[in-house]
NUTIKE-786610 format. One line per field, with one value per atom (N, C-alpha, C): atom name; x, y, z; residue in one letter. Coordinates in Angstrom, 3 decimals, always signed. Layout:
// residues N
at: (CA:...)
c1: (X:...)
c2: (Y:...)
c3: (Z:...)
aa: (a:...)
***
This chain:
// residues 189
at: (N:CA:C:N:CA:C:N:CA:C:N:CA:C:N:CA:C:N:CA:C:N:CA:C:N:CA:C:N:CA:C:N:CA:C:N:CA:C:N:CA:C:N:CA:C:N:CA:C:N:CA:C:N:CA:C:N:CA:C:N:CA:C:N:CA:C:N:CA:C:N:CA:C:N:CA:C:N:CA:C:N:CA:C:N:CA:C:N:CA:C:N:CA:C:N:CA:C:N:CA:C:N:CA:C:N:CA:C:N:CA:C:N:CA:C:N:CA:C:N:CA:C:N:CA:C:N:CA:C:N:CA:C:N:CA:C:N:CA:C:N:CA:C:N:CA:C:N:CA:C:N:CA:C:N:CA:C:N:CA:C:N:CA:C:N:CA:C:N:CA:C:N:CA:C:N:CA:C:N:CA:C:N:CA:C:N:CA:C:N:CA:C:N:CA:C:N:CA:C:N:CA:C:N:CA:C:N:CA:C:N:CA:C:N:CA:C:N:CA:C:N:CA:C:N:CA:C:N:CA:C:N:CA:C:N:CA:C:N:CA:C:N:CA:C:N:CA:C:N:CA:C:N:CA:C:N:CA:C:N:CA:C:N:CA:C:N:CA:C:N:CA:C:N:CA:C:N:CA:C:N:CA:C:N:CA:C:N:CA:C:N:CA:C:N:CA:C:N:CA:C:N:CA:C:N:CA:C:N:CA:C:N:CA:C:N:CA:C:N:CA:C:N:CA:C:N:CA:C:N:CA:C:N:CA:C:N:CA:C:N:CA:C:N:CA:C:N:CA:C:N:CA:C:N:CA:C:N:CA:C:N:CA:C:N:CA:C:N:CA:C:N:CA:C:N:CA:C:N:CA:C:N:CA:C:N:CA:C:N:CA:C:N:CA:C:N:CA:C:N:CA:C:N:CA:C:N:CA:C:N:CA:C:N:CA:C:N:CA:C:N:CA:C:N:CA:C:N:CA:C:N:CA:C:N:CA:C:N:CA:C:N:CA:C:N:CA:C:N:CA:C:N:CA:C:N:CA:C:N:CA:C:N:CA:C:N:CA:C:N:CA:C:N:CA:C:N:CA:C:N:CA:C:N:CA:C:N:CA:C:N:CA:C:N:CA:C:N:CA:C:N:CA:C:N:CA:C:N:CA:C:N:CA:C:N:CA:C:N:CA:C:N:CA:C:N:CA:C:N:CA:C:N:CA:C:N:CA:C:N:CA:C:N:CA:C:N:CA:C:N:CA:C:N:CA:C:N:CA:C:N:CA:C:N:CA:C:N:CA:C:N:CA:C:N:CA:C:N:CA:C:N:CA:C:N:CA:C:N:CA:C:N:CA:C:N:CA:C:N:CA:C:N:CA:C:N:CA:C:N:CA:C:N:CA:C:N:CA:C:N:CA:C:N:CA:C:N:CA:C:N:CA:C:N:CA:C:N:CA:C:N:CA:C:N:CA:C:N:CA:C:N:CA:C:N:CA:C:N:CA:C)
c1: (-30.814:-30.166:-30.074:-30.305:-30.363:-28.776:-28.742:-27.441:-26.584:-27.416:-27.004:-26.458:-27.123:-26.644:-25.573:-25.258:-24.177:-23.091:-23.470:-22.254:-21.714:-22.701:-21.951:-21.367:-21.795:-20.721:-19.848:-19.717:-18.490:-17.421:-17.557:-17.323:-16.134:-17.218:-16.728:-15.593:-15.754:-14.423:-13.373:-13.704:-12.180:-11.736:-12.712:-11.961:-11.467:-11.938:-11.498:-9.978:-9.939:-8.609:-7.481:-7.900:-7.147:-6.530:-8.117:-8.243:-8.683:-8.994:-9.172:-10.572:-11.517:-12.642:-12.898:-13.673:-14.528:-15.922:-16.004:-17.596:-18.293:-19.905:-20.111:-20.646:-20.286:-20.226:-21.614:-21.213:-22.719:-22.055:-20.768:-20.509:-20.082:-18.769:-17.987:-17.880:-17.552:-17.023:-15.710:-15.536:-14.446:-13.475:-11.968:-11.661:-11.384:-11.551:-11.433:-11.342:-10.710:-10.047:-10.143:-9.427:-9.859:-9.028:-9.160:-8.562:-7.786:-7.721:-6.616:-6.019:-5.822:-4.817:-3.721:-2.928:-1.368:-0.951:-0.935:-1.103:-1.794:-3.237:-4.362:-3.964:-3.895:-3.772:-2.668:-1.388:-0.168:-0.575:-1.652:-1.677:-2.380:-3.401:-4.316:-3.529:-2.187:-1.559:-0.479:-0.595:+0.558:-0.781:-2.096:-2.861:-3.095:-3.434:-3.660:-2.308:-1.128:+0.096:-0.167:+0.161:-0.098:+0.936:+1.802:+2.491:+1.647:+2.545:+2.040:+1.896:+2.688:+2.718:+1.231:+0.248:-1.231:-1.930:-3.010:-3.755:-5.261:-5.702:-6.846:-7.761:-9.200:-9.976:-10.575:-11.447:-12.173:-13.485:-14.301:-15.566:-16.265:-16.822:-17.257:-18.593:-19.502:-21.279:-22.059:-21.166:-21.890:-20.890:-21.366:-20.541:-19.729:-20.292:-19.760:-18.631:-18.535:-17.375:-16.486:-16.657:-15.839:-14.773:-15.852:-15.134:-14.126:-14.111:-12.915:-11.545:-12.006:-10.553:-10.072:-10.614:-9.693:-9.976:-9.132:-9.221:-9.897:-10.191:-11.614:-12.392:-13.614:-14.609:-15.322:-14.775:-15.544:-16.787:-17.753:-19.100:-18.839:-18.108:-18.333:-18.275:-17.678:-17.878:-19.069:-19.591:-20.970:-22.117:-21.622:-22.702:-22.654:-21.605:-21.239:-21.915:-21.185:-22.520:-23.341:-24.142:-25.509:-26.627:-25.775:-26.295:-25.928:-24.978:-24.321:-25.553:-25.690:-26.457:-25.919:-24.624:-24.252:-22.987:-22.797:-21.505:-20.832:-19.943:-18.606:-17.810:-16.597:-15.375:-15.197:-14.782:-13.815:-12.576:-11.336:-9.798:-9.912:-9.967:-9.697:-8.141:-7.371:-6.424:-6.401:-5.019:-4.907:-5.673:-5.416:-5.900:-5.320:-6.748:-6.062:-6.185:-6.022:-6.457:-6.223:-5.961:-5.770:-4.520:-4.457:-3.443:-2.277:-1.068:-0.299:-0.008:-0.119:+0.110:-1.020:-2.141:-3.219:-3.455:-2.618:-2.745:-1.466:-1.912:-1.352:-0.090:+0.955:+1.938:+1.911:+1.130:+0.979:-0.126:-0.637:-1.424:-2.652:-3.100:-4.527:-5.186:-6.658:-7.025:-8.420:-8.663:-9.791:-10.874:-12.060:-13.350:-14.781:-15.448:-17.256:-17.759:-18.807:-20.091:-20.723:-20.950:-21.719:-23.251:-24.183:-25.340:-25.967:-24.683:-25.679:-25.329:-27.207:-26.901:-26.370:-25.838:-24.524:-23.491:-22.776:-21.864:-22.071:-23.261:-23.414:-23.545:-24.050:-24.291:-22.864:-22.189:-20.787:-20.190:-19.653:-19.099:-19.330:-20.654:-21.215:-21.193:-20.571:-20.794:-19.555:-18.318:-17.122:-16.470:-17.178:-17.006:-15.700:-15.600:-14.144:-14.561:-13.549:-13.657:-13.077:-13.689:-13.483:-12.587:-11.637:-11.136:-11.485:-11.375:-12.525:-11.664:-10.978:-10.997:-11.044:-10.671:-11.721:-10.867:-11.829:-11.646:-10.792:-9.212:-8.621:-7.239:-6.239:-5.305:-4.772:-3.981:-3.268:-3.577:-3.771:-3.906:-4.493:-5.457:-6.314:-7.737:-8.164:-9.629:-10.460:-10.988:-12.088:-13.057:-13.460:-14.592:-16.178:-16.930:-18.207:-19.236:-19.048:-19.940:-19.046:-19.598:-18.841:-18.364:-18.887:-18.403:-16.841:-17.101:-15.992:-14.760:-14.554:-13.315:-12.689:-11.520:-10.454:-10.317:-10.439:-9.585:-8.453:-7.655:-6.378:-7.379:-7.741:-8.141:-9.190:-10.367:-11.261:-10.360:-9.306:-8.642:-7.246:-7.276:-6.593:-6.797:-8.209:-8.822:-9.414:-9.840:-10.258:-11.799:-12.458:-13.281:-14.302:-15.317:-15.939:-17.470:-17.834:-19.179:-20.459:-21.606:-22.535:-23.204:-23.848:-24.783:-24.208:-25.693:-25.692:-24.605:-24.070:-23.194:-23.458:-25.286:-26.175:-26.485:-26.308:-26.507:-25.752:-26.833:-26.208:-26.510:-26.930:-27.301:-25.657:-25.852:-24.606:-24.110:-22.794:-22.299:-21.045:-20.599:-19.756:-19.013:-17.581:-16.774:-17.451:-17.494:-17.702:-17.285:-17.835:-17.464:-16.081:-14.778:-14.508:-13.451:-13.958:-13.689:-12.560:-11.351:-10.267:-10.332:-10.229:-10.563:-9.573:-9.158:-8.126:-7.606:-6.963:-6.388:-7.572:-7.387:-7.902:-9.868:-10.013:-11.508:-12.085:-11.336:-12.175:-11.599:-12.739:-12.333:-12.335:-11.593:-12.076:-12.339:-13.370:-13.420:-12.061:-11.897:-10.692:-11.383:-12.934:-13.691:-15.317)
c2: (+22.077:+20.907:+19.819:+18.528:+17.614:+16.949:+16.128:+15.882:+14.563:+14.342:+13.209:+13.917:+14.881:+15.881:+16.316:+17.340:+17.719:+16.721:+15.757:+14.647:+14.531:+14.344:+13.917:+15.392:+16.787:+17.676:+18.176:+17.888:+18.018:+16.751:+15.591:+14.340:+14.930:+15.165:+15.532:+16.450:+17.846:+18.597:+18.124:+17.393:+16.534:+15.783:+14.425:+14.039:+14.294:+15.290:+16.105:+17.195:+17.400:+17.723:+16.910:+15.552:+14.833:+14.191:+14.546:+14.173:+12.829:+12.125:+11.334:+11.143:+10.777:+10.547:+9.697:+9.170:+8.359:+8.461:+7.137:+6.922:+5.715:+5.365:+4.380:+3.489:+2.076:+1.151:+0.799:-0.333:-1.599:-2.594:-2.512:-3.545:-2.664:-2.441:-1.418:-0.404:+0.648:+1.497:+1.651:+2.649:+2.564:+4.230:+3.853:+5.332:+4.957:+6.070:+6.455:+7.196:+7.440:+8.433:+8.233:+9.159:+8.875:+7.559:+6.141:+5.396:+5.175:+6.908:+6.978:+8.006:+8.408:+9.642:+8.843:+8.435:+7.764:+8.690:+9.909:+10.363:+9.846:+10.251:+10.084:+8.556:+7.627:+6.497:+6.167:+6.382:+6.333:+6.942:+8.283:+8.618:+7.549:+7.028:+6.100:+4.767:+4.778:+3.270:+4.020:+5.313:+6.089:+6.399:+6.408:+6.540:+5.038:+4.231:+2.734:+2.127:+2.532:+2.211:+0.576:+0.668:-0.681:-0.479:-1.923:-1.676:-1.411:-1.105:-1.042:-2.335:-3.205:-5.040:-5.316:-4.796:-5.402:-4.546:-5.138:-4.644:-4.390:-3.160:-2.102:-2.420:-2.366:-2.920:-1.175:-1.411:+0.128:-0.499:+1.043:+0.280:+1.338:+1.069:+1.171:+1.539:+1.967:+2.121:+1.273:+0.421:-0.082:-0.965:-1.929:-2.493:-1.503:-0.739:+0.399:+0.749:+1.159:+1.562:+0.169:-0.539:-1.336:-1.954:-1.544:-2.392:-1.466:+0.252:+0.760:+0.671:+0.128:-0.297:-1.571:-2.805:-4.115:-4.176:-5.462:-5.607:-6.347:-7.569:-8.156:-8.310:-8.086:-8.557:-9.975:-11.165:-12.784:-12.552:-13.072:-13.608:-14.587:-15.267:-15.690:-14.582:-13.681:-12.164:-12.168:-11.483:-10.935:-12.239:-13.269:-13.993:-13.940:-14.242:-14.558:-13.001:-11.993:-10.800:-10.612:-11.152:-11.077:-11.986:-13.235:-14.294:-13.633:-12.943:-12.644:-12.569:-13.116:-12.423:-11.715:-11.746:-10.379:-9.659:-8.493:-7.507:-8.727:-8.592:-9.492:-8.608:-8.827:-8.303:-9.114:-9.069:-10.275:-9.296:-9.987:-9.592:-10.324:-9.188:-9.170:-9.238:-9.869:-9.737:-8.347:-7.973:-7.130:-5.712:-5.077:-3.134:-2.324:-1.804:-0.357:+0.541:+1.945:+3.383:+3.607:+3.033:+2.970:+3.317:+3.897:+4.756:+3.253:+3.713:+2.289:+1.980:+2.443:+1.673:+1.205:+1.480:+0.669:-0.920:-1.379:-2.679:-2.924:-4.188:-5.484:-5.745:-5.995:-6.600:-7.694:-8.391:-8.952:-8.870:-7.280:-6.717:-6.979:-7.334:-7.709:-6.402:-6.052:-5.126:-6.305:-5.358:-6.202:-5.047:-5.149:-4.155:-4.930:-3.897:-4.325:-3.471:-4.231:-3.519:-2.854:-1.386:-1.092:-0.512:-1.134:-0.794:-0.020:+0.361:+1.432:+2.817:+3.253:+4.243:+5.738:+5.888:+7.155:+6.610:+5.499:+5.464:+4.941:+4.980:+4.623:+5.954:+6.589:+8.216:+8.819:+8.752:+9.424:+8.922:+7.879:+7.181:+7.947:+7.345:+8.005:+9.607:+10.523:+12.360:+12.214:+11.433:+11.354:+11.370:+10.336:+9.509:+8.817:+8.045:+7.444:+6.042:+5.168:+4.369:+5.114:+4.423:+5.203:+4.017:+4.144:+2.880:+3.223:+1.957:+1.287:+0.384:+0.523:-0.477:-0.086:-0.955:-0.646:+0.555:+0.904:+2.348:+1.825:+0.867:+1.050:+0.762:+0.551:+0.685:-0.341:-0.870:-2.236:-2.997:-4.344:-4.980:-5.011:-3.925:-3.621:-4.338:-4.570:-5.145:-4.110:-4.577:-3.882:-3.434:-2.347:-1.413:-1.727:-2.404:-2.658:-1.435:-0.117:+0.921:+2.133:+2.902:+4.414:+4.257:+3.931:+4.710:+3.971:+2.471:+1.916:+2.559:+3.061:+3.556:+4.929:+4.637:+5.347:+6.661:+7.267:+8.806:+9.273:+8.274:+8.154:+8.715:+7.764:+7.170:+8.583:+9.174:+10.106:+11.459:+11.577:+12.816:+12.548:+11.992:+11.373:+11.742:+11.642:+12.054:+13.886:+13.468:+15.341:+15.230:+14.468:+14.664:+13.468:+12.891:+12.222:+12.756:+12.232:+11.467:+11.233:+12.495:+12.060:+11.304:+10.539:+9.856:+8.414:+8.036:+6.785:+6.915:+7.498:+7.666:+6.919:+6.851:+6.591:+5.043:+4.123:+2.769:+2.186:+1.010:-0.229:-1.439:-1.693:-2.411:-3.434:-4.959:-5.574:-5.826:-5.537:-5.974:-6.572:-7.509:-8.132:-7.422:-7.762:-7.749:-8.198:-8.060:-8.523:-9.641:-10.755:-11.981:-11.863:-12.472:-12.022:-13.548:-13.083:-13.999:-13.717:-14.535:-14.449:-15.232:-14.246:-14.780:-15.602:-16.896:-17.237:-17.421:-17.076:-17.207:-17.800:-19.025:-20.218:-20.156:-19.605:-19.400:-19.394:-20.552:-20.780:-19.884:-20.018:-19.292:-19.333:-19.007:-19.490:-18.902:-18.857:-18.030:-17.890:-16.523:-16.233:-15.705:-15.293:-15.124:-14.847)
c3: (-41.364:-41.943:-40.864:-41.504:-40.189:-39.922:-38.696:-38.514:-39.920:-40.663:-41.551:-42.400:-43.251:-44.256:-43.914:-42.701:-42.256:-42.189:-41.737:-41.244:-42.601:-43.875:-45.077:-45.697:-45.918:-45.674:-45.212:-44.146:-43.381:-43.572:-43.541:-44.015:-45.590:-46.178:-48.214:-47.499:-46.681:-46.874:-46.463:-45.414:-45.208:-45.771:-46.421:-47.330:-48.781:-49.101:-50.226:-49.828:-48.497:-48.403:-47.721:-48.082:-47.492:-46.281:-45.503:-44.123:-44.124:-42.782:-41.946:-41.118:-41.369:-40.211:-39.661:-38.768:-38.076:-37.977:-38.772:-39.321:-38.891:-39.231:-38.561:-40.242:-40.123:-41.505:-41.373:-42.194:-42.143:-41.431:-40.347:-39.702:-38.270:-38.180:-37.056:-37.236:-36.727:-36.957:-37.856:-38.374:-39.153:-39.548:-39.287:-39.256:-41.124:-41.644:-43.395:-43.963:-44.964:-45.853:-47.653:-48.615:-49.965:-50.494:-50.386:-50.674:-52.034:-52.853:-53.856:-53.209:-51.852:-51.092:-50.574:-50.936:-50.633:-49.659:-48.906:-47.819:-47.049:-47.483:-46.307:-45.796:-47.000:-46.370:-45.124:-45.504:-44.584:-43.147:-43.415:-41.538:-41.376:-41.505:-41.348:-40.273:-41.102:-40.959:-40.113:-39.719:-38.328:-37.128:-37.308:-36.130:-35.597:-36.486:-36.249:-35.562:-35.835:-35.812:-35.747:-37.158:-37.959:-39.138:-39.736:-40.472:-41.889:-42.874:-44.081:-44.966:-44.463:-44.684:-44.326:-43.407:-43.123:-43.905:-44.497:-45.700:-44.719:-45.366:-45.103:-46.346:-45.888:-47.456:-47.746:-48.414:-49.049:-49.148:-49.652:-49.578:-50.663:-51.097:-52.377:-52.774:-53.625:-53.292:-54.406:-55.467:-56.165:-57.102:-57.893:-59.031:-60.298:-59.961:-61.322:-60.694:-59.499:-59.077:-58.542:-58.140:-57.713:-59.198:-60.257:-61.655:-61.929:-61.737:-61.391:-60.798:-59.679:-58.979:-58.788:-59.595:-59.882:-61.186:-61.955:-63.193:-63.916:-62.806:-63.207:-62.239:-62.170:-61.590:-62.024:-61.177:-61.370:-61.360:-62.521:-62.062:-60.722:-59.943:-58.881:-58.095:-57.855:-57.153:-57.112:-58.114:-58.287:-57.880:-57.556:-57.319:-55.752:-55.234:-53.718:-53.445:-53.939:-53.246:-52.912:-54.207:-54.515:-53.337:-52.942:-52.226:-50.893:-50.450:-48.920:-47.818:-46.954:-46.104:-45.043:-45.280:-44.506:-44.816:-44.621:-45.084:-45.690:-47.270:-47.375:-47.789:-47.518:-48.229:-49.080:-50.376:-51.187:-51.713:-51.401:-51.907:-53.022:-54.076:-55.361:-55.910:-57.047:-57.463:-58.830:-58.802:-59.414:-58.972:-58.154:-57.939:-58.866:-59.143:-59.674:-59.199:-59.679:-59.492:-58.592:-57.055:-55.891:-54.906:-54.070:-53.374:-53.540:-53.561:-54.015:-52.539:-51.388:-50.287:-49.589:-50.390:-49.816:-50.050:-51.224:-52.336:-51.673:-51.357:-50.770:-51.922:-51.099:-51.669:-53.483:-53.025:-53.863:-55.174:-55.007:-55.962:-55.491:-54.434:-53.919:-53.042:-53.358:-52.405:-52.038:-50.444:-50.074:-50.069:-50.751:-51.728:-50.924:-49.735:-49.877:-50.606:-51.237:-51.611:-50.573:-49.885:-48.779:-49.175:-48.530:-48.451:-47.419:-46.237:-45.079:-45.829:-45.219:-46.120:-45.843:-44.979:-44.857:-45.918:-45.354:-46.153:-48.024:-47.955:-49.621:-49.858:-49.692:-49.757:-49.963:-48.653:-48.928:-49.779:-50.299:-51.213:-52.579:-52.650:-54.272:-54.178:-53.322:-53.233:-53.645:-52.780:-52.821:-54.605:-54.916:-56.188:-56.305:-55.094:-54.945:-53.762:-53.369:-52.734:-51.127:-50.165:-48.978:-48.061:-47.782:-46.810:-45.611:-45.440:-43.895:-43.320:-41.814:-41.048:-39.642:-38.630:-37.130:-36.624:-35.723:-34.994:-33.935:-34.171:-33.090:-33.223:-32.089:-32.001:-32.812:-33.381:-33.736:-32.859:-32.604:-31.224:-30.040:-30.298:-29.399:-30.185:-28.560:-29.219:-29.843:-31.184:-32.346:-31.099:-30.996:-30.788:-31.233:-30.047:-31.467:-31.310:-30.412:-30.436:-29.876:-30.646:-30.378:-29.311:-28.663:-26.695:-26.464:-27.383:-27.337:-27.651:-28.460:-29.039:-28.235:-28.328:-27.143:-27.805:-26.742:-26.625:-27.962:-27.618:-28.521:-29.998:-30.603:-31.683:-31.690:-31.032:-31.489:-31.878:-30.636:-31.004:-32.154:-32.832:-34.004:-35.183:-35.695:-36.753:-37.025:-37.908:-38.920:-38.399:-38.473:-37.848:-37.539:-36.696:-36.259:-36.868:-37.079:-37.733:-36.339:-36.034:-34.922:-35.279:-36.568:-37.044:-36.741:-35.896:-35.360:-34.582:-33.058:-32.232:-31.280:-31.153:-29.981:-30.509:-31.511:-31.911:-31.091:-30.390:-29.461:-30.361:-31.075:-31.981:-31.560:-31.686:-31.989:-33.357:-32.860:-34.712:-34.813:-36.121:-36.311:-37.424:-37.686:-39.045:-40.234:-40.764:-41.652:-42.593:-43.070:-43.689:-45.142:-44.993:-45.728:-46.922:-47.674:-49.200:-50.130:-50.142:-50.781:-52.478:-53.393:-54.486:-55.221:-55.683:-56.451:-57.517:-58.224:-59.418:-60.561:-59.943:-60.522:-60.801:-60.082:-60.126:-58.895:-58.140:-56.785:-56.229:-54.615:-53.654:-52.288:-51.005:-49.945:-48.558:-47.440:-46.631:-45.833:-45.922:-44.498:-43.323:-43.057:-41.895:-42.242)
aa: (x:x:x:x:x:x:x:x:x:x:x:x:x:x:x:x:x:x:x:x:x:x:x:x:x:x:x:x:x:x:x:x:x:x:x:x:x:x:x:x:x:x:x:x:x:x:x:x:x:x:x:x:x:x:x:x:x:x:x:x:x:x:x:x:x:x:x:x:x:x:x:x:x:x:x:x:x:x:x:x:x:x:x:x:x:x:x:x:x:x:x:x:x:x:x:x:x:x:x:x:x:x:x:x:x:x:x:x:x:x:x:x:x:x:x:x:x:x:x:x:x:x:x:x:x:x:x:x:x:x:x:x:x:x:x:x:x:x:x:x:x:x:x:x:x:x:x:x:x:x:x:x:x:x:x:x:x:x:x:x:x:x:x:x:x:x:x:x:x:x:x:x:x:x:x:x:x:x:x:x:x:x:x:x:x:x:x:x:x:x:x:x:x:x:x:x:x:x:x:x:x:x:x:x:x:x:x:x:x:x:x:x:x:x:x:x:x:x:x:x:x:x:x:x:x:x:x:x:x:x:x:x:x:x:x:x:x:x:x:x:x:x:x:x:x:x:x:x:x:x:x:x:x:x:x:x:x:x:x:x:x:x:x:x:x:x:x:x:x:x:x:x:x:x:x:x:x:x:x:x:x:x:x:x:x:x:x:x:x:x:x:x:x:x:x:x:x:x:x:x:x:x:x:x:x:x:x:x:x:x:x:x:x:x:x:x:x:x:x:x:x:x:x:x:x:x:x:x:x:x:x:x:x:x:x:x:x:x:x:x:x:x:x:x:x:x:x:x:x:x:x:x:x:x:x:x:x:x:x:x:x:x:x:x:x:x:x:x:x:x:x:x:x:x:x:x:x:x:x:x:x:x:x:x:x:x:x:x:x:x:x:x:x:x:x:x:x:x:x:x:x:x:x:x:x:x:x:x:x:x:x:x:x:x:x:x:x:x:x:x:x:x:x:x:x:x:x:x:x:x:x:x:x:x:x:x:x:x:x:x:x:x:x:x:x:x:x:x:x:x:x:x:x:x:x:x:x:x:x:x:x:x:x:x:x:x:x:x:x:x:x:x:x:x:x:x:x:x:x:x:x:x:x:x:x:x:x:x:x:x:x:x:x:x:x:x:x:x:x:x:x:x:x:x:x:x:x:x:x:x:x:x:x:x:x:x:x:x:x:x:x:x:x:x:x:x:x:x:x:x:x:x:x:x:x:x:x:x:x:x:x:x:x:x:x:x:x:x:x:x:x:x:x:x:x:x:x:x:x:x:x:x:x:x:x:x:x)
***
């Protein structure tokens, strides 16, 4: 069995029992869990030691699922996607199905479409949304390659993810789009 397969079985048992990993995105690294585990999530936001007031996005493997966990999906959504040329988040109003301390105060979750393909893979085995945010401390500078990320943070999690460990590749956050009421919408990065 090669190390990708494994990574995504070993990956499924933890997050099927309500663990914690460290994986690599289509942007940073990212520590993640079953983003309907209202557990899993809370360690998430006790390893990060980050309040529960700052919002964590999820990530998702396709439109079918994303139409699961908000209540509408904008054709401006689906267009700004479609056009992205690179990773976007857009904070959707109204979450559902979703661990209730993952959704923002004000009923907002922040949802990518992911196209790398480990994590489209795990996602769709999972059959759930996977939350994603950086492999680091609160306040500590984001990690842009494995080697980056601290001690703290590896021995934290259920388990770490070898696929793509060895990528120097540079990478950014990802672009992210706040949707409004009203129709419009506007970049927050």
């Amino acid at each position: 069995m090669n190390i990708f397969q494994t990574d995504i079985e070993q990956s499924l048992k933890v997050l099927n029992h309500g663990g914690v990993i460290l994986y690599p995105t289509d942007t940073i690294w990212g520590i993640g869990c079953d983003a309907t585990n209202p557990v899993a999530v809370e360690r998430i936001f006790a390893i990060k030691r980050r309040s529960e007031t700052q919002s964590m996005l999820c990530l998702v493997d396709g439109f079918d699922m994303l139409a699961s966990y908000v209540d509408d999906v904008p054709d401006i959504a689906v267009l700004l996607i479609e056009k992205a040329a690179k990773p976007l988040t857009i904070i959707y109003h109204k979450a559902e199905n979703l661990a209730a301390n993952l959704i923002a105060g004000d009923g907002s979750v922040g949802i990518r479409i992911i196209h790398e393909p480990f994590c489209q893979r795990l996602i769709r085995e999972l059959g759930k949304p996977l939350v994603s945010t950086s492999a680091n401390i609160s306040g500590e500078p984001t990690p842009c390659i494995f080697d980056d990320i601290s001690a703290e943070i590896k021995t934290s999690v259920d388990y770490i993810v070898s696929w793509r460990q060895d990528d120097r590749q540079s990478v950014t956050a990802s672009s992210i789009i706040q949707l409004n009421v009203d129709g419009s919408y506007q970049r927050l990065r």
